[in-house]
N, C-alpha and C positions, 0 to 999 in steps of 0.2 A: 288928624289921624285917619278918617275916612276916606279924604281923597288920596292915600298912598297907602291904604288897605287892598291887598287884591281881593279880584272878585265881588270889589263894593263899585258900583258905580250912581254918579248923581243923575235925576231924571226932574228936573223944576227944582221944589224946593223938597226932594224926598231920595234920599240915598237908598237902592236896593241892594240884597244881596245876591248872585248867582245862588241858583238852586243845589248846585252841587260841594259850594263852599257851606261851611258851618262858623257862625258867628255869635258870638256871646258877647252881652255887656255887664260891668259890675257897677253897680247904685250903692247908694247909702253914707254911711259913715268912713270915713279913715279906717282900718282894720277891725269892719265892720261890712263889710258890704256884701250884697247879696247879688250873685248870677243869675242874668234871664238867659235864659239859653231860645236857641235854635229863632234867633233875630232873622226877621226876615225884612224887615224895611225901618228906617228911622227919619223921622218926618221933624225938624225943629221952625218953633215957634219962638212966639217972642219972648215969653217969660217961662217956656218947661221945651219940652222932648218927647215925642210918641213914639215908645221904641214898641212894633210888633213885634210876636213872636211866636212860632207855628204851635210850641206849648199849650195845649188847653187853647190854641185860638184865642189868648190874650191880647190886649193892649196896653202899657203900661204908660203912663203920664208922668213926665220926674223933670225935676226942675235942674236948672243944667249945676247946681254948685253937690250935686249928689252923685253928678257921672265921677266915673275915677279910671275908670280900662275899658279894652276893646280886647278881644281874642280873637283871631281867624285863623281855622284851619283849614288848610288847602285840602279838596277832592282827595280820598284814596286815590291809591293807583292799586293796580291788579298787581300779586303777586311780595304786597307788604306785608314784614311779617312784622306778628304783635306778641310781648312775652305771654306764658300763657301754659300751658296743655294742648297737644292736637288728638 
């Protein structure tokens, strides 16, 4: 999933994200899981996952049978509208 993510590129053994892309991953249970938002690097090891995340400048440790999704949104662009009130 990571290497056909844009805006995700691998650097050794540590896939980052572009600063302008927004990346979320979801942990946990089957129809249970929880979002770490605003991922900025995912580092895997042997037996878990170090997903950063600009959040509170967490680090989050999670063993890979708990990953379940990836989310990438591309950069705004100028002039997108969003529903809403102006």
């Amino acid at each position: 999933m990571l290497a056909a993510a844009p805006g995700v590129t691998l650097d050794g053994e540590t896939y980052t994200i572009a600063d302008d892309y927004s990346v979320s991953v979801y942990i946990g249970e089957p129809g249970q899981a929880m979002e770490v938002s605003e991922v900025t690097a995912l580092r895997f090891q042997l037996a878990f996952c170090e997903v950063t995340s600009r959040e509170h400048h967490a680090v989050y440790f999670v063993e890979y049978s708990s990953l379940h999704g990836l989310c990438v949104r591309p950069p705004s662009v100028a002039g997108d509208r969003r529903a809403g009130f102006s």
